[in-house]
N, CA, C and O of each residue as an XYZ file, in Angstrom:
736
protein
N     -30.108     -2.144      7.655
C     -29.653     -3.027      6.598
C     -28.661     -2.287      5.688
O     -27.527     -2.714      5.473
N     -29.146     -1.172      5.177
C     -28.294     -0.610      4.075
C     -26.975     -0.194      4.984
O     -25.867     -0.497      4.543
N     -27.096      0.567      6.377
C     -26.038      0.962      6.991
C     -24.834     -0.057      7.440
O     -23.710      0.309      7.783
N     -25.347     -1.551      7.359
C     -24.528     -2.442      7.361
C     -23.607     -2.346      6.277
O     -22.391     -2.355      6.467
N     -24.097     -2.259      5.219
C     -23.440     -2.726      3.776
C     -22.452     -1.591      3.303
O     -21.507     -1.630      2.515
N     -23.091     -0.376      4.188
C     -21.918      1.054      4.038
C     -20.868      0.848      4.774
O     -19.774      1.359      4.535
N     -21.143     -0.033      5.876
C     -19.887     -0.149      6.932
C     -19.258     -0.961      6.600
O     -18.088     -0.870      6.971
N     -19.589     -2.064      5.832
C     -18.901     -2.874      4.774
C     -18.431     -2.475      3.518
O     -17.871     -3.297      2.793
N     -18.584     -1.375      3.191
C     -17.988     -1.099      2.035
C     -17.012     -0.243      1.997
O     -16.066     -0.226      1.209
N     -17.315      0.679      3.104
C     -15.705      1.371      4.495
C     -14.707      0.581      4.674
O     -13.494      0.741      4.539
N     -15.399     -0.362      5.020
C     -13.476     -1.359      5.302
C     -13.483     -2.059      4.139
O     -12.338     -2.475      3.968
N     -14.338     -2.466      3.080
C     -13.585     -2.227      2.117
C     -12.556     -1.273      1.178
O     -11.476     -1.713      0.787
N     -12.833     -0.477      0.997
C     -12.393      0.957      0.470
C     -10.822      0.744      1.295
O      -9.770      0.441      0.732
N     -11.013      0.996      2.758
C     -10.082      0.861      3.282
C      -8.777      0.433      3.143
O      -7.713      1.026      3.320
N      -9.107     -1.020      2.696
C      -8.115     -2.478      2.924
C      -7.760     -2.497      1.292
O      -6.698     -3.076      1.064
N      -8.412     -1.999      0.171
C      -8.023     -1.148     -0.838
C      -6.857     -0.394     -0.654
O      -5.662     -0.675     -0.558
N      -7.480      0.578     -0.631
C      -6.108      1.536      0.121
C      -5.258      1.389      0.625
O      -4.279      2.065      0.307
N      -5.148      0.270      1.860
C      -3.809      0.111      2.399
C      -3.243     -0.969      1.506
O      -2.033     -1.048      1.718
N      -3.700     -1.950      0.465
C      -2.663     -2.707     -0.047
C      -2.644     -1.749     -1.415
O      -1.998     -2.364     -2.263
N      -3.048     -0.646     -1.872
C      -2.183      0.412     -2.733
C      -0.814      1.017     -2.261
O       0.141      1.066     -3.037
N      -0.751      1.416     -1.141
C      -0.148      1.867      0.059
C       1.609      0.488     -0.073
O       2.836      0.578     -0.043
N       0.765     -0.365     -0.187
C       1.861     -1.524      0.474
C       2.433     -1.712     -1.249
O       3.655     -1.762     -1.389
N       1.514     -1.817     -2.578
C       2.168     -2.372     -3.417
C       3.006     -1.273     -3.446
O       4.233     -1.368     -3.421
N       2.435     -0.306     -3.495
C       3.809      1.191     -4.061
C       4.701      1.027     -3.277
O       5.601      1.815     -3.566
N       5.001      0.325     -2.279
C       5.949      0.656     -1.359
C       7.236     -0.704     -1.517
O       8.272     -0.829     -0.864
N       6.787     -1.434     -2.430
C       7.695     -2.481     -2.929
C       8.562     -2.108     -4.454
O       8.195     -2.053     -5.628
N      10.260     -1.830     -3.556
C      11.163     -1.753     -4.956
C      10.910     -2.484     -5.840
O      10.652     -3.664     -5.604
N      10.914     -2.041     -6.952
C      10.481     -2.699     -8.551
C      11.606     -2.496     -9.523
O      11.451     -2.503    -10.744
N      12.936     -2.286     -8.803
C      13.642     -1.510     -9.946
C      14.096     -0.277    -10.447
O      15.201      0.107    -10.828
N      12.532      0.477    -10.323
C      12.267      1.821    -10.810
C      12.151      2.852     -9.795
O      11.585      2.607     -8.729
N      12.581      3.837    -10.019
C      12.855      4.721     -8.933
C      11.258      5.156     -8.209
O      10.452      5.058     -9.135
N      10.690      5.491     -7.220
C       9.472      5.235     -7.005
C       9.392      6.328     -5.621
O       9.815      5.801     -4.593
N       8.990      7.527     -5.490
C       8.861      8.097     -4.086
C       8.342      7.597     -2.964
O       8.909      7.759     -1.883
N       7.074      6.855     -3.105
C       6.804      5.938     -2.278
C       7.273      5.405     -1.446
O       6.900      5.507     -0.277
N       8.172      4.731     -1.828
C       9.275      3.448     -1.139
C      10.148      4.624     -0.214
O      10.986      4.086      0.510
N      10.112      5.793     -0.132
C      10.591      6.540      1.171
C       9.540      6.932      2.196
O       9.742      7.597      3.212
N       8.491      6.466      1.815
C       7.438      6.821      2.677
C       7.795      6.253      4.221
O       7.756      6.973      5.218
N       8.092      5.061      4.229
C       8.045      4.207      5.704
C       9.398      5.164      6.572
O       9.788      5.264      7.735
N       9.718      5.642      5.464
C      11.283      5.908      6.118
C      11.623      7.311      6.979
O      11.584      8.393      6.394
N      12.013      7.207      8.631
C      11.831      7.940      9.277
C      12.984      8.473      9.815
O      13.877      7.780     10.303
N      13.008      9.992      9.727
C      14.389     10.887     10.269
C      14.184     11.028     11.582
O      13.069     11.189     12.077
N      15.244     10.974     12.214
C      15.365     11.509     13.867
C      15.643     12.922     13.342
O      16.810     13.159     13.029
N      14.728     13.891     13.204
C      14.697     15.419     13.336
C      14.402     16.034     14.791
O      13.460     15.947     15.578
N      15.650     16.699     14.784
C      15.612     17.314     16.651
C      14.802     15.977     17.526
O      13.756     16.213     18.131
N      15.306     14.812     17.514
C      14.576     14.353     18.603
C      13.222     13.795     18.203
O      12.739     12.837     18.806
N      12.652     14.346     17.262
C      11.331     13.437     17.000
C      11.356     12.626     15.545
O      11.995     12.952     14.545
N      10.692     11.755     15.672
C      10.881     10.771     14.042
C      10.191     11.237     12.944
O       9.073     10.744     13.096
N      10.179     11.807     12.053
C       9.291     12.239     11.033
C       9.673     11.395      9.857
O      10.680     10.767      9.531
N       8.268     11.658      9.245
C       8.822     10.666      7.234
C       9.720     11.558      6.689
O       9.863     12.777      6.781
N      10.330     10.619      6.063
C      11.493     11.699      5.221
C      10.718     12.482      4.460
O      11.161     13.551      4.040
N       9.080     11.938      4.091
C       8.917     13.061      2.972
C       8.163     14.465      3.257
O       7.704     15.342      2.526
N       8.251     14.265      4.717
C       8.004     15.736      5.764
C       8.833     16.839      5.208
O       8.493     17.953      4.809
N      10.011     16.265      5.277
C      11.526     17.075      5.386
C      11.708     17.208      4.046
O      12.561     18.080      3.880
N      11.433     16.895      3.297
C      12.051     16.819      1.854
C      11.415     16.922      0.518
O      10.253     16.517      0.511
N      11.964     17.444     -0.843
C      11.077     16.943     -1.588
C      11.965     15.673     -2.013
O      13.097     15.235     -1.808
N      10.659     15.292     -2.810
C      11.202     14.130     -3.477
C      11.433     13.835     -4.693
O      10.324     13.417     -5.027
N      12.185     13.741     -5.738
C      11.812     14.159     -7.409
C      12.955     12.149     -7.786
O      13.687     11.347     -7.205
N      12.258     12.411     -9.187
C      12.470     11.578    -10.192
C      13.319     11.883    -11.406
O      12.784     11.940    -12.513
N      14.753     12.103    -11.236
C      14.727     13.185    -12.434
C      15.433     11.560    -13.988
O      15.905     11.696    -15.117
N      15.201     10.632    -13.370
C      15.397      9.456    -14.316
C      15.100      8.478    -13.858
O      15.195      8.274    -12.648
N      14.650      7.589    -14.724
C      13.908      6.130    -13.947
C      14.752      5.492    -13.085
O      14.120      4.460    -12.858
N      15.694      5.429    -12.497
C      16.474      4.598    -11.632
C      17.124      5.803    -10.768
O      18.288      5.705    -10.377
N      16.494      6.714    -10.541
C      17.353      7.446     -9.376
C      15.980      8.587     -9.301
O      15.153      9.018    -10.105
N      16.282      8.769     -7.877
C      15.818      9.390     -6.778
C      16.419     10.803     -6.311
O      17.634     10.835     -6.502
N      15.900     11.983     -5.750
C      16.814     12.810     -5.152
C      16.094     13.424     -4.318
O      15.225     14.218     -4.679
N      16.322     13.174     -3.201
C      16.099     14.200     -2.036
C      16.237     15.275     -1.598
O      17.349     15.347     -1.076
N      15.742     16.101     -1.530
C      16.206     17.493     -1.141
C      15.836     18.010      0.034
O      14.612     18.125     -0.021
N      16.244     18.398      1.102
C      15.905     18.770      2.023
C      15.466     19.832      2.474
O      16.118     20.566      1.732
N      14.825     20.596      3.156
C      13.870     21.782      3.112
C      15.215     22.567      3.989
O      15.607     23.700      3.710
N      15.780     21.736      5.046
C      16.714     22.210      6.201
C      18.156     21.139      6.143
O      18.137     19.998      6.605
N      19.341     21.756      5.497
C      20.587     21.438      4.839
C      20.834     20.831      6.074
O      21.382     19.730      6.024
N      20.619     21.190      6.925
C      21.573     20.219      8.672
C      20.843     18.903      8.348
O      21.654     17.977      8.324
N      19.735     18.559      8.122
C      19.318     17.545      8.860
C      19.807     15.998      7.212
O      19.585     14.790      7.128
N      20.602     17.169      6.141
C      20.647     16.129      5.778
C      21.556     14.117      5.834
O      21.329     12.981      5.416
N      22.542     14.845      6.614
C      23.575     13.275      7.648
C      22.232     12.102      8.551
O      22.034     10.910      8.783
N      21.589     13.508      8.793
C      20.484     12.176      9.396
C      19.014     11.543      8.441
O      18.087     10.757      8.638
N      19.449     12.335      7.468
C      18.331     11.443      5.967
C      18.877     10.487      5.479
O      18.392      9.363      5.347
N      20.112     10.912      5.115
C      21.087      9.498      4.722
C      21.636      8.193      5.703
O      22.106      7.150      5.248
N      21.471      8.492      7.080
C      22.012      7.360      7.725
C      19.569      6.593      8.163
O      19.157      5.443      8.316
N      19.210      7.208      8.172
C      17.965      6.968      8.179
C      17.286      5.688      6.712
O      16.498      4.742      6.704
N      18.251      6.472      5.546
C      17.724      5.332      4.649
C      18.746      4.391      4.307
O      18.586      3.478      3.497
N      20.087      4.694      5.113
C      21.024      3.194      4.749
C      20.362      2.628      6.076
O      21.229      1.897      6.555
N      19.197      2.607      6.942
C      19.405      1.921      8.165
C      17.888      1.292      7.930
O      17.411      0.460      8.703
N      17.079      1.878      6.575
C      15.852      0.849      6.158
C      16.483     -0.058      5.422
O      15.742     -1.027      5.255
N      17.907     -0.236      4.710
C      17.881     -0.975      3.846
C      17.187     -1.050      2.738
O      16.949     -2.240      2.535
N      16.805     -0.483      2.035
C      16.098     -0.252      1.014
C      17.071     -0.636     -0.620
O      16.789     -0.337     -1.780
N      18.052     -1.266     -0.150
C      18.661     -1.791     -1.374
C      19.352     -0.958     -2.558
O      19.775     -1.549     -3.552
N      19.474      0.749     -2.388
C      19.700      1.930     -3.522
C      21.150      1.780     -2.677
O      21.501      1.230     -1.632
N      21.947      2.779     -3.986
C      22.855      3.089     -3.723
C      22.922      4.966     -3.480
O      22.562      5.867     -4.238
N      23.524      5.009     -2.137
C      23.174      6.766     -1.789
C      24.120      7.239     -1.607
O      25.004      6.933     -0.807
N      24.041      8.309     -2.556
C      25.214      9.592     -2.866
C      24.813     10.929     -2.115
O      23.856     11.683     -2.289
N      25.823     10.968     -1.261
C      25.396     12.502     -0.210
C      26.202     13.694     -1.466
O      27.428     13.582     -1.441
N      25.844     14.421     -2.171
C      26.137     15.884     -3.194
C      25.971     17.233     -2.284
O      25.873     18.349     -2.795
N      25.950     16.987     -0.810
C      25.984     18.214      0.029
C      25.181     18.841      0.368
O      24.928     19.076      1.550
N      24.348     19.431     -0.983
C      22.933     19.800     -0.541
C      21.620     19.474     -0.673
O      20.602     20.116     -0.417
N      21.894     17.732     -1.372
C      20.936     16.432     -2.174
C      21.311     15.548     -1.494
O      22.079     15.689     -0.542
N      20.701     14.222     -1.977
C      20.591     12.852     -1.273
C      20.285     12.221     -2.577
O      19.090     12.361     -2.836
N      21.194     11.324     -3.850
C      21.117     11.049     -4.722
C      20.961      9.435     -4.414
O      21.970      8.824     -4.059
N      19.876      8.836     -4.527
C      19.169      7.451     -4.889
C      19.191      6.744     -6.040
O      18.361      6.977     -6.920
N      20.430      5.506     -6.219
C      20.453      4.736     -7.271
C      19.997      3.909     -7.324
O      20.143      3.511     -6.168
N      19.244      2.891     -8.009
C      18.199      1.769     -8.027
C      18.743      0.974     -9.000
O      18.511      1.285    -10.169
N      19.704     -0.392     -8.667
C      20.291     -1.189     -9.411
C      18.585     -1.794     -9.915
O      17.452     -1.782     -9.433
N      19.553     -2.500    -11.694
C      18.529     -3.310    -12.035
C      18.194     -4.482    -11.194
O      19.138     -5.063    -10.658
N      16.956     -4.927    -10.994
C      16.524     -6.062    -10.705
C      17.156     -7.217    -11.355
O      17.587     -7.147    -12.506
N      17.234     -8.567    -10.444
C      17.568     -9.825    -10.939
C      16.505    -10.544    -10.921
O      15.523    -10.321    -10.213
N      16.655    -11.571    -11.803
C      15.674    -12.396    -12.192
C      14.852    -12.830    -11.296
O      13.640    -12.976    -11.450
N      15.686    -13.122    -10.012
C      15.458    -14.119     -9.207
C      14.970    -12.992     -7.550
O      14.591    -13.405     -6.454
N      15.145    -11.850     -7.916
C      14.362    -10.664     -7.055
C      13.265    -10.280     -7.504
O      12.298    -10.047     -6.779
N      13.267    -10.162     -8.770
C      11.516     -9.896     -9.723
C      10.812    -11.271     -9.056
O       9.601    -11.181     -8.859
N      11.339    -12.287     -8.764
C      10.432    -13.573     -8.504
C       9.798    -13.244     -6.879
O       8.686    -13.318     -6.355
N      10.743    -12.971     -6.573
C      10.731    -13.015     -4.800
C       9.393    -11.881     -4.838
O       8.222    -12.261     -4.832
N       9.716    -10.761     -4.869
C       8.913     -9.006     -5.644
C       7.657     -9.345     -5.542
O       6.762     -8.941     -4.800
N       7.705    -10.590     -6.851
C       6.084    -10.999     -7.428
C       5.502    -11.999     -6.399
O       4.304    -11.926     -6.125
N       6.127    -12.736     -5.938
C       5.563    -13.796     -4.454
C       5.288    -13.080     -3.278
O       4.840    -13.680     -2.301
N       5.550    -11.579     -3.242
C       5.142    -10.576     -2.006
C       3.773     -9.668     -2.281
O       3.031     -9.206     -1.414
N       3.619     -9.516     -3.981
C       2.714     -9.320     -4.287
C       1.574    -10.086     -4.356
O       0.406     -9.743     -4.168
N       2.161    -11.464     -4.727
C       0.617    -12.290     -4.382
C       0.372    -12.520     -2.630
O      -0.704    -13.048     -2.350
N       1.096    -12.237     -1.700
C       0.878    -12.466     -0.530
C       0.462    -10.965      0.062
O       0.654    -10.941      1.277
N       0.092    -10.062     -0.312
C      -0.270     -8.917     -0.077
C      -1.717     -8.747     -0.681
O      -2.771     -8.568     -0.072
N      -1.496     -8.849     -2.028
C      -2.694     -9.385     -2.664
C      -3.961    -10.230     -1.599
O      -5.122    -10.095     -1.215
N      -2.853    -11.092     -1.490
C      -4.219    -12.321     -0.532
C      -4.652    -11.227      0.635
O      -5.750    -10.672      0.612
N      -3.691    -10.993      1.620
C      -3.913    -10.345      2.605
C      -5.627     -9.530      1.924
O      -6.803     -9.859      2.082
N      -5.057     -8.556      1.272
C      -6.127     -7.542      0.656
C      -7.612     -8.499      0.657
O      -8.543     -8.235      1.418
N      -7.638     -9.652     -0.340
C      -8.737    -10.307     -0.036
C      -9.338    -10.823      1.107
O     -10.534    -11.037      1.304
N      -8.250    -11.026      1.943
C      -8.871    -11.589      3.211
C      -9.498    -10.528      4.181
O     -10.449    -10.772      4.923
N      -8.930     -9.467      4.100
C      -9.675     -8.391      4.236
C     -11.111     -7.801      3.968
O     -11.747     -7.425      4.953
N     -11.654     -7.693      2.761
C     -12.566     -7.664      2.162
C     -13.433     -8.645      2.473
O     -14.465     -8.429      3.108
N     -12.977    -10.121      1.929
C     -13.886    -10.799      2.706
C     -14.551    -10.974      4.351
O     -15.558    -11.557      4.755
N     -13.473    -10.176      5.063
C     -13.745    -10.291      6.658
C     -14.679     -9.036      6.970
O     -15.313     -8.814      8.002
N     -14.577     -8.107      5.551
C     -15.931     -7.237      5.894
C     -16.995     -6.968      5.558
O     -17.720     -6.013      5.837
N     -17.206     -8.350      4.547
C     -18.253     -9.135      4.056
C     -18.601    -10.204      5.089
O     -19.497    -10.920      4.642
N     -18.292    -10.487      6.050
C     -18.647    -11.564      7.198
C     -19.031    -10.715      8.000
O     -20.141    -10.927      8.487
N     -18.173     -9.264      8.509
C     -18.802     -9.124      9.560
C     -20.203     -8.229      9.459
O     -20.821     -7.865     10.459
N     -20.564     -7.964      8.226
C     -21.547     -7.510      7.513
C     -22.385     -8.093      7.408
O     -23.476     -7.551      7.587
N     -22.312     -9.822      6.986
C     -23.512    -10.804      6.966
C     -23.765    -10.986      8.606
O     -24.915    -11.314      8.899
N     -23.036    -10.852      9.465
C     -23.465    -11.474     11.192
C     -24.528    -10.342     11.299
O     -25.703    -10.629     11.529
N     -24.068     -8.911     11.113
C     -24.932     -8.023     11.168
C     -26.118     -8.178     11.001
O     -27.038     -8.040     11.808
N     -26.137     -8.595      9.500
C     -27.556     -9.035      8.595
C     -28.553     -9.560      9.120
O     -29.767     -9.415      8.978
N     -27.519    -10.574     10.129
C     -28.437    -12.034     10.268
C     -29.098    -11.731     12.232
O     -30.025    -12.017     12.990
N     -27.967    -11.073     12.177
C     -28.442    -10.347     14.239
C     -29.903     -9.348     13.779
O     -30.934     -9.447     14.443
N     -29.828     -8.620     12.843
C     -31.280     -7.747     12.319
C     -32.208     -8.968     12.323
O     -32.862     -9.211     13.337
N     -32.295     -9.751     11.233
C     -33.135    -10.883     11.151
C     -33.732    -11.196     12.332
O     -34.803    -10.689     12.666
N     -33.117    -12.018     13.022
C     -32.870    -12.550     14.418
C     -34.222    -11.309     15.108
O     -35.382    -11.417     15.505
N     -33.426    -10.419     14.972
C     -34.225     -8.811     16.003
C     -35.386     -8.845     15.628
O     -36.337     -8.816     16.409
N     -35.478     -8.906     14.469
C     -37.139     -8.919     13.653
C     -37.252     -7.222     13.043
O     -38.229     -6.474     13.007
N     -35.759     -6.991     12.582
C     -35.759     -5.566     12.237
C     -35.825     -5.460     10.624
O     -36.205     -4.464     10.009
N     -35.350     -6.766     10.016
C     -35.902     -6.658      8.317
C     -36.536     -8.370      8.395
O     -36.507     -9.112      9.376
N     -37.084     -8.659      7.035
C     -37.437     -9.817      7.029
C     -36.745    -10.945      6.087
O     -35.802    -10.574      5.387
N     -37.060    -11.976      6.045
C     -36.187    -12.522      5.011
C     -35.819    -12.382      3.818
O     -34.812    -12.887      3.321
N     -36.580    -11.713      3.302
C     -36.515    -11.752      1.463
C     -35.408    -10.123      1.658
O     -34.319    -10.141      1.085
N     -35.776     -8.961      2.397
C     -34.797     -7.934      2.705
C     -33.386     -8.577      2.933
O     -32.332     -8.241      2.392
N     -33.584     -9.542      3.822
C     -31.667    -10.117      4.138
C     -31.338    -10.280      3.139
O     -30.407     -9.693      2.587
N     -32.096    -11.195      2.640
C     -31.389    -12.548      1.638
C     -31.177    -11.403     -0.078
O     -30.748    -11.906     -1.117
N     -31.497    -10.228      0.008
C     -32.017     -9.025     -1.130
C     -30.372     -8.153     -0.682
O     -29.683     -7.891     -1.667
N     -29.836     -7.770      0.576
C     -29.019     -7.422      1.418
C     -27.569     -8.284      0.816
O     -26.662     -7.830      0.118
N     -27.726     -9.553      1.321
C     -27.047    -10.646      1.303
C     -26.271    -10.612     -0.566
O     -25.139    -10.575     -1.047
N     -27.404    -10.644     -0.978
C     -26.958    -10.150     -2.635
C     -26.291     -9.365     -2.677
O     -25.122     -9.705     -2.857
N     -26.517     -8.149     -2.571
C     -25.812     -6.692     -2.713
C     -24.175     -6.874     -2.486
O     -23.254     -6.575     -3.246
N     -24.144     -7.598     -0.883
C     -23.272     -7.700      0.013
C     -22.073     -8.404     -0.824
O     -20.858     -8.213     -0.768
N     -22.936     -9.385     -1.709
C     -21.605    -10.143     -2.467
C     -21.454     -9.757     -3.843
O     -20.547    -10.166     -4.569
N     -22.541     -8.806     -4.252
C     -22.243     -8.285     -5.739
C     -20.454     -6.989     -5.245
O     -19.429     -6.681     -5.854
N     -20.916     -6.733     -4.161
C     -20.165     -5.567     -3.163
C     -18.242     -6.135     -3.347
O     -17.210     -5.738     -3.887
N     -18.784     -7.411     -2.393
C     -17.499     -8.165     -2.491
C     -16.658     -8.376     -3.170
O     -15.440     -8.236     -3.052
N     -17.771     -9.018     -4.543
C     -16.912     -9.592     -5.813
C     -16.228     -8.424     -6.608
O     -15.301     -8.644     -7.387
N     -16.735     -7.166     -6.371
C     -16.036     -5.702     -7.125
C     -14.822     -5.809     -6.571
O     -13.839     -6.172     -7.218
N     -14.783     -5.407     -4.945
C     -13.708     -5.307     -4.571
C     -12.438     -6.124     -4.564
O     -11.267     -5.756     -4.476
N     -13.051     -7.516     -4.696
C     -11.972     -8.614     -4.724
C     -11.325     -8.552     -6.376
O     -10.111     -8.720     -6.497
N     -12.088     -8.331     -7.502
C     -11.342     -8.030     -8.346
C     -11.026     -6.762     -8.794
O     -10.708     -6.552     -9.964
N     -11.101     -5.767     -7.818
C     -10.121     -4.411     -8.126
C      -8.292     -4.865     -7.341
O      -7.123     -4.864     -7.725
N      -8.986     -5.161     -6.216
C      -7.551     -6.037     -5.587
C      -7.097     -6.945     -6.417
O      -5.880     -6.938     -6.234
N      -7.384     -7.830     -7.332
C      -6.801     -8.801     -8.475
C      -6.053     -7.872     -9.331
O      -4.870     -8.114     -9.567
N      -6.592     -6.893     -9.792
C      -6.412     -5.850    -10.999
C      -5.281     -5.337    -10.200
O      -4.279     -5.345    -10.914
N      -5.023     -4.892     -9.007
C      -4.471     -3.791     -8.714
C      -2.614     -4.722     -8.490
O      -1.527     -4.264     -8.842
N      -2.835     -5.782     -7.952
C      -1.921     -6.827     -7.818
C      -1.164     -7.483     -9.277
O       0.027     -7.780     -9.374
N      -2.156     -7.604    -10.293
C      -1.889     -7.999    -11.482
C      -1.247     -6.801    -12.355
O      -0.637     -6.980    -13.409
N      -1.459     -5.679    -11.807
C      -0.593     -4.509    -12.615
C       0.779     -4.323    -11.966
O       1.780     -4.135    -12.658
N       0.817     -4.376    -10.655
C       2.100     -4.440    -10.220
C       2.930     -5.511    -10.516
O       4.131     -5.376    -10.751
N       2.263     -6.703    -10.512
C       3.147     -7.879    -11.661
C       3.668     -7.461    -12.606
O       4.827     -7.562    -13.008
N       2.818     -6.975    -12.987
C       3.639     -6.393    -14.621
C       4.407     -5.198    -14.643
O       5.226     -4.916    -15.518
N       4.192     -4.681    -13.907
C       5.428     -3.692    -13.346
C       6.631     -4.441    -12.995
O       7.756     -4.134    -13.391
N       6.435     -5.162    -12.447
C       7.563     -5.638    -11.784
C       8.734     -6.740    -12.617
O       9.882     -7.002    -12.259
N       8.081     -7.183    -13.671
C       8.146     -8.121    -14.222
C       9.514     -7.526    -15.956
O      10.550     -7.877    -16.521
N       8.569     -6.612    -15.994
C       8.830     -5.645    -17.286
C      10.284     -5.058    -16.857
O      10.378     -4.324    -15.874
N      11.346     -5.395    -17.596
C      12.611     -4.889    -17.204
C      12.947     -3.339    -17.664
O      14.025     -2.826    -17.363
């Protein structure tokens, strides 16, 4: 019983994590290291994250700078992030990779915030699917004759006191990036 509700609270944690993962990874405007995460160099032949190769610094809210650990590979950092599209404007300085981050428009903060509530959902639907497959569990024990009813239905509680945390840390976590996003 309890080992159900741990394995449910694993893919919760999880599906947490990956829509932290996904909000950071949505331009907001603000210069953000993150948002180079997805982004992959052909180094000698194999694909690595740029942020393998590089550091990454902030040295003002709307710009970015890359630095590369190995000066050759920087032609293929820069054609790597004009080829995510990532919307910056990139200045090759020879031995940097300078990242400009126009302001947001009204009407991109909207779009921004409609990816956040659809990521958001995702996140819940998540959570809830490991709150289901947690109750089948519950109810296959039952069934077995391995706890009894008042244990499920005691289980069953937990399971959704469990849920309802996670579904509003995912609210919280979605509702701050709104306001990130929102805030010019």
């Amino acid at each position: 019983m309890i080992e159900a509700i741990q394995d449910a609270e694993k893919h919760m944690k999880k599906s947490l994590e990956v829509l932290q993962r996904e909000l950071a990874g949505l331009r907001a405007g603000r210069a953000h290291p993150a948002i180079l995460e997805k982004v992959q160099v052909d180094y000698y032949g194999v694909l690595s994250p740029i942020t393998h190769l590089a550091t990454v610094s902030v040295p003002e809210p709307r710009v970015l700078v890359v630095q590369p650990f190995d000066k050759s590979v920087l032609p293929a950092m820069e054609k790597a992030i004009q080829k995510a599209d990532l919307g910056v404007g990139i200045r090759n300085e020879g031995t940097m990779l300078r990242l400009t981050f126009p302001p947001l428009t009204e009407e991109r903060r909207k779009e921004l915030v409609r990816q956040v509530h659809k990521l958001a959902e995702e996140g819940r639907v998540a959570v809830r699917n490991a709150r289901r497959d947690a109750l089948e569990r519950l109810r296959q024990m039952l069934k077995d004759h391995q706890l009894s009813e008042d244990e499920e239905r005691r289980a069953q509680n937990d399971l959704q006191k469990l849920t309802d945390r996670y579904v509003k840390e995912v609210d919280d976590l979605a509702e701050a990036r709104e306001l990130d996003i929102l805030t010019p």
